[in-house]
C-alpha positions in Angstrom: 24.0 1.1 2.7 23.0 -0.2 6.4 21.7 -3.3 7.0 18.2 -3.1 8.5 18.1 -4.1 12.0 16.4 -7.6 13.3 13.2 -7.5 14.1 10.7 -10.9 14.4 7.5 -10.9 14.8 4.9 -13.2 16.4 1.4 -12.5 14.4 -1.2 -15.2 16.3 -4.8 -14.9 15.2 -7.3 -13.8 18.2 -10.2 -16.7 17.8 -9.6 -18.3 21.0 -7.0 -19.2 23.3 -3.5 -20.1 22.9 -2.7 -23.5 23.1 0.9 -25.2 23.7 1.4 -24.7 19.4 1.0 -21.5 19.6 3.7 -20.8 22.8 5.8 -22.6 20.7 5.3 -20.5 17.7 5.9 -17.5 19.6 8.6 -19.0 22.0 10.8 -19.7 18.8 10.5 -16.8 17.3 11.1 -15.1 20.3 14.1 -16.8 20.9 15.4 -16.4 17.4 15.7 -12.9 17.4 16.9 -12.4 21.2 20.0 -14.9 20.5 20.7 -12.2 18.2 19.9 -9.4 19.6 16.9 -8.1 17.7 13.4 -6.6 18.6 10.5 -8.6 18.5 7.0 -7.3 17.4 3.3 -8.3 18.7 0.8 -7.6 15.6 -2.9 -9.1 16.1 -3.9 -10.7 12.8 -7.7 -10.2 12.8 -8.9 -10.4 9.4 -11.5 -12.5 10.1 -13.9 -10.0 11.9 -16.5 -13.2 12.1 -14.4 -15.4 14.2 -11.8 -13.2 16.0 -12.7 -10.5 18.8 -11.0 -8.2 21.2 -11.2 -10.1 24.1 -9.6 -13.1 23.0 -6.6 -10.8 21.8 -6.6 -9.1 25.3 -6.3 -12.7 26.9 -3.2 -13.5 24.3 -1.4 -10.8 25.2 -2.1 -11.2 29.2 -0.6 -15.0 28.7 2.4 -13.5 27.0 3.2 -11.4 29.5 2.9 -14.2 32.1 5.5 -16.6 30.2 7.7 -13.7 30.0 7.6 -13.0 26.0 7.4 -9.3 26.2 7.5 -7.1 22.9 9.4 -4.1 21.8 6.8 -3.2 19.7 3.0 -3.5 18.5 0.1 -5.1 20.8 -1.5 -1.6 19.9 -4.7 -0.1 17.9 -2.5 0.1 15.2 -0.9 -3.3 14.9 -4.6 -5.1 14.7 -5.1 -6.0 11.1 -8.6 -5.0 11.3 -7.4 -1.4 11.7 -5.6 -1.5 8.4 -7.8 -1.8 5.4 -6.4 1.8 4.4 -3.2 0.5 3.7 -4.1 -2.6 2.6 -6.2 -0.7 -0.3 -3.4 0.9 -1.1 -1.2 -2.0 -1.7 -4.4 -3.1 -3.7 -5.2 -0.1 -5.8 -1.2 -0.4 -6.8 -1.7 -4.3 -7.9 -4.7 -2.7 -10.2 -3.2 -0.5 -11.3 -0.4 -3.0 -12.9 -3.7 -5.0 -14.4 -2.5 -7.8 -12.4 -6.0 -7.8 -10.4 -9.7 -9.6 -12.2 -13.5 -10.1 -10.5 -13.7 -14.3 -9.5 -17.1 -14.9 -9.5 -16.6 -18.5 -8.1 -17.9 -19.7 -4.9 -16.0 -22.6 -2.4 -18.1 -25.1 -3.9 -17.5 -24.4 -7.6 -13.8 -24.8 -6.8 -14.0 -27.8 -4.7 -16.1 -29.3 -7.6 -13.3 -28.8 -10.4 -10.9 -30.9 -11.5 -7.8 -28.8 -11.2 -5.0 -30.4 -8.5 -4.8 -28.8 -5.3 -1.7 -27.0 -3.6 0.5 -28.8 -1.3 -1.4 -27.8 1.5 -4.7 -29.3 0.3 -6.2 -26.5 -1.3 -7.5 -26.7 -5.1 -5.4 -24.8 -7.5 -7.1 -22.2 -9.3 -8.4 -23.0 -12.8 -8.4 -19.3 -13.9 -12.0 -19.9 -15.2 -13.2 -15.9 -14.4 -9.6 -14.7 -15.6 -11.0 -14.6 -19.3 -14.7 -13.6 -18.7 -16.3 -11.2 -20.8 -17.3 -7.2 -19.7 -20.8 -9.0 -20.3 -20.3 -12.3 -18.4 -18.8 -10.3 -15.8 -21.9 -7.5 -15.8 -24.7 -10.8 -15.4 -22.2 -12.4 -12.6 -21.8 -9.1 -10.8 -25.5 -8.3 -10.6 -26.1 -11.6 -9.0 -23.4 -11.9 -6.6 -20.3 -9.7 -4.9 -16.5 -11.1 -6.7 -13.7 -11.7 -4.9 -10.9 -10.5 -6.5 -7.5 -12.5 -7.3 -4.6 -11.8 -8.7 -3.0 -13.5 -11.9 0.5 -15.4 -11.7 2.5 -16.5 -14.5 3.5 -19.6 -15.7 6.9 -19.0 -14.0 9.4 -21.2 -11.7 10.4 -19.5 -8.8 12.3 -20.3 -5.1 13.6 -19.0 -2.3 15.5 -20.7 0.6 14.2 -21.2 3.8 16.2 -20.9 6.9 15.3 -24.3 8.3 14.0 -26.3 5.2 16.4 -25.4 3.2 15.7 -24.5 -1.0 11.6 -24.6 -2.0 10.9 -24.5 -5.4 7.5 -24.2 -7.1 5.8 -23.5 -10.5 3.6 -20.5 -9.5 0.6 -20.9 -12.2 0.6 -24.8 -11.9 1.1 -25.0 -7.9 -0.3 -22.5 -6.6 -2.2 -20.8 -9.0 -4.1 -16.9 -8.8 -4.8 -16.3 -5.9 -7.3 -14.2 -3.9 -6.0 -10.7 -2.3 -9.7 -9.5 -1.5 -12.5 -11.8 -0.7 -16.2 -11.1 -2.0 -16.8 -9.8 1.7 -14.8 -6.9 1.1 -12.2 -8.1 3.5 -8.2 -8.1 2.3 -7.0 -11.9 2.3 -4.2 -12.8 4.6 -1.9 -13.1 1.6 -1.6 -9.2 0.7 -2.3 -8.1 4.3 0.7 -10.5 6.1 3.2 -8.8 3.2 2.0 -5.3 3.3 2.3 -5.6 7.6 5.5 -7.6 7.6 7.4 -4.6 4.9 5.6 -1.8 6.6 7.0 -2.5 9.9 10.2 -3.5 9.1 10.0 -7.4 9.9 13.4 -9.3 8.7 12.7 -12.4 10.1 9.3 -14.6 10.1 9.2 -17.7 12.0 5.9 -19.7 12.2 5.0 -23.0 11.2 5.5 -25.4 8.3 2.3 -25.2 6.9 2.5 -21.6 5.8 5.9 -23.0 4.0 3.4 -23.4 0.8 2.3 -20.1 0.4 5.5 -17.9 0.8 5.6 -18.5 -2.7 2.5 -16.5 -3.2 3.5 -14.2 -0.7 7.4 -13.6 -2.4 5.5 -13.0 -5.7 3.2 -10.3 -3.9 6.9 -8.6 -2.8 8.2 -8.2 -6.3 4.9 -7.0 -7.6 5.1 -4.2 -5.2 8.5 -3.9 -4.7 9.1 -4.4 -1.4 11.8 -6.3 0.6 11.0 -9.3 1.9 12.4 -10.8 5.0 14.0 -14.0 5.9 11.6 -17.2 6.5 12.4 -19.6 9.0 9.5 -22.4 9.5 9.1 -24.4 12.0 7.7 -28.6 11.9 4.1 -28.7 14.0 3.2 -29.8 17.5 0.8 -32.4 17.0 -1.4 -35.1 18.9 -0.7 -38.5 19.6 -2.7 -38.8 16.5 -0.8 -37.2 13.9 -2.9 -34.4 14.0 -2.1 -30.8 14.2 -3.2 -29.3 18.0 -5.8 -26.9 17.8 -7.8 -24.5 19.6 -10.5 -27.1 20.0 -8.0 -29.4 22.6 -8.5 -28.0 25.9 -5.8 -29.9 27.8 -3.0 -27.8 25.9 -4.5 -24.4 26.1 -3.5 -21.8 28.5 -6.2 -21.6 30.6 -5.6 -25.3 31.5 -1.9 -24.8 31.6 -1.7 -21.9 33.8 -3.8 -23.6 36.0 -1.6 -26.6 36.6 2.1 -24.8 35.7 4.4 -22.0 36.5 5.8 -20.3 33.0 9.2 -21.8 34.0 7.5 -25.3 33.4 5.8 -24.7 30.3 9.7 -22.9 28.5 10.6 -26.2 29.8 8.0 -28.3 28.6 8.8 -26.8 24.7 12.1 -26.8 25.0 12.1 -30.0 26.0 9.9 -31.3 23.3 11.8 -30.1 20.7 15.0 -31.3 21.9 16.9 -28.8 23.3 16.7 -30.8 26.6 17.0 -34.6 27.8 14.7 -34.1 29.8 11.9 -32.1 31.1 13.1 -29.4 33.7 12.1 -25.9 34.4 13.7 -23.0 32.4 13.7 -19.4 32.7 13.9 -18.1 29.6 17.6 -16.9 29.9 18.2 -20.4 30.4 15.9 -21.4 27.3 18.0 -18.3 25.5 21.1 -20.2 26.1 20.1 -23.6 24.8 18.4 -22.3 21.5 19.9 -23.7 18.5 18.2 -24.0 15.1 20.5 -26.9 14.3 19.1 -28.8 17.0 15.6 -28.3 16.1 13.7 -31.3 14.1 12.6 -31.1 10.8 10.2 -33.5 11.3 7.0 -33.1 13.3 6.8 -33.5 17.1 4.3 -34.8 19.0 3.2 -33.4 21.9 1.8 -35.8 24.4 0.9 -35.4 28.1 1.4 -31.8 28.0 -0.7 -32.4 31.3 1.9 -34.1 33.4 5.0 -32.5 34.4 
């Protein structure tokens, strides 16, 4: 049997401009696959029809294209997650079908209000209240308000090995508890949507950052219940503030309409490279010279902070 091809993917969510996080995200990944010689794939992640809109993924794409990170597939109609739900409802109908799938009745606040731990990512860990209601409890509930719906893990140990951070291990039921796979909107979580994408179009190789380390577990456990292949996961410590804190869309001097302003792509391969320590010092890079550098061993596991992203 032959060994599926490499193929990465960069998977950015369109609700607002990239900022210098994300051009790492994608710069990494990019460069993870090319050392190799594998395809890298553009799919818009835009679940969230609220918050993400067209535009913004038109932008992301245009500021791609100016650093240079062009894709061998996706960035079309059909690689926008909001153009899925037919598959997604497949995946779903299949998950039913196993009776793996119960109506949550619970709102944000009812679960920030109980006492059950939260996840390692701050989240609260499911109690499973609505996994035993009655056909009757579930009748009243239903004709007051629409259920999300979860799906229920067992009480199981389980691991996996992750190309940069080595072996994670986690008790599924007690860390991260069931989970939700359809929200009360209607809309497919990113939990069954991200696996059901990533198998579907042949993704080996996931890079993106630590804080979606906690929920591969979730997301391995969706695999096996569907039996699909997953692919390798390779994650990535943050670019944060001088504060500590995670960058986000909301800092303006690190997004890429300031940035383009004030630098040439060369100077902003540089600028990552540099910060995560492929370079001595900050220099322009093309990315054939960025593609020479790469090295996963030289990457920090630790965080990195990403101050005066202004000042070349």
């Amino acid at each position: 049997m032959s060994t599926p091809a490499l193929k990465g993917r960069f998977a950015p969510s369109p609700s607002g401009r990239m900022h210098i996080g994300n051009v790492y995200a994608a710069l990494m990944s990019w460069l993870s696959v090319r050392a190799r010689g594998g395809s890298w794939l553009l799919r818009i992640e835009d679940l969230d029809r609220q918050r993400c809109r067209r535009e913004y993924a038109e932008t992301l794409m245009d500021d791609l294209r100016w650093l240079g990170l062009t894709w061998d597939e996706g960035g079309t109609d059909s690689y926008f997650q909001s153009a899925r739900d037919e598959v997604y409802q497949q995946a779903f109908s299949a998950l039913k079908a196993q009776g793996r799938i119960y109506d949550c009745f619970c709102r944000r606040a009812d679960l920030l209000a109980a006492s059950a731990p939260h996840a390692s990512d701050g989240t609260p860990v499911y109690s499973g209240r609505c996994r035993a209601l009655s056909q009757e409890d579930r009748l009243r509930l239903a004709s007051c308000r629409a259920p999300a719906s979860r799906i229920q893990v067992p009480d199981k140990i389980c691991s996996f090995t992750d190309g940069h951070y080595g072996v994670q291990t986690c008790n599924l039921l007690r860390d991260c508890g069931d989970f939700i796979v359809r929200r009360a909107d209607g809309n497919f979580a990113y939990q069954l949507a991200v696996v059901v994408d990533d198998a579907c179009m042949g993704v080996t190789e996931v890079v993106r950052g630590r804080d979606l380390l906690a929920s591969t577990h979730q997301q391995l456990f969706l695999y096996d219940c569907l039996g699909l292949t997953p692919p390798e996961f390779r994650h990535l410590p943050l670019l944060t503030g001088a504060d500590g804190r995670r960058l986000s869309k909301r800092d303006k001097d690190t997004d890429m309409a300031y940035l383009r302003s004030v630098h040439t792509p060369e100077e902003i391969i540089g600028l990552v490279m540099f910060l995560c320590g492929f370079t001595e010092r900050r220099e322009r890079l093309s990315l054939d010279e960025a593609l020479s550098l790469f090295d996963w061993q030289k990457l920090p596991v630790t965080d990195i902070a990403a101050e005066a992203c202004a000042v070349f």
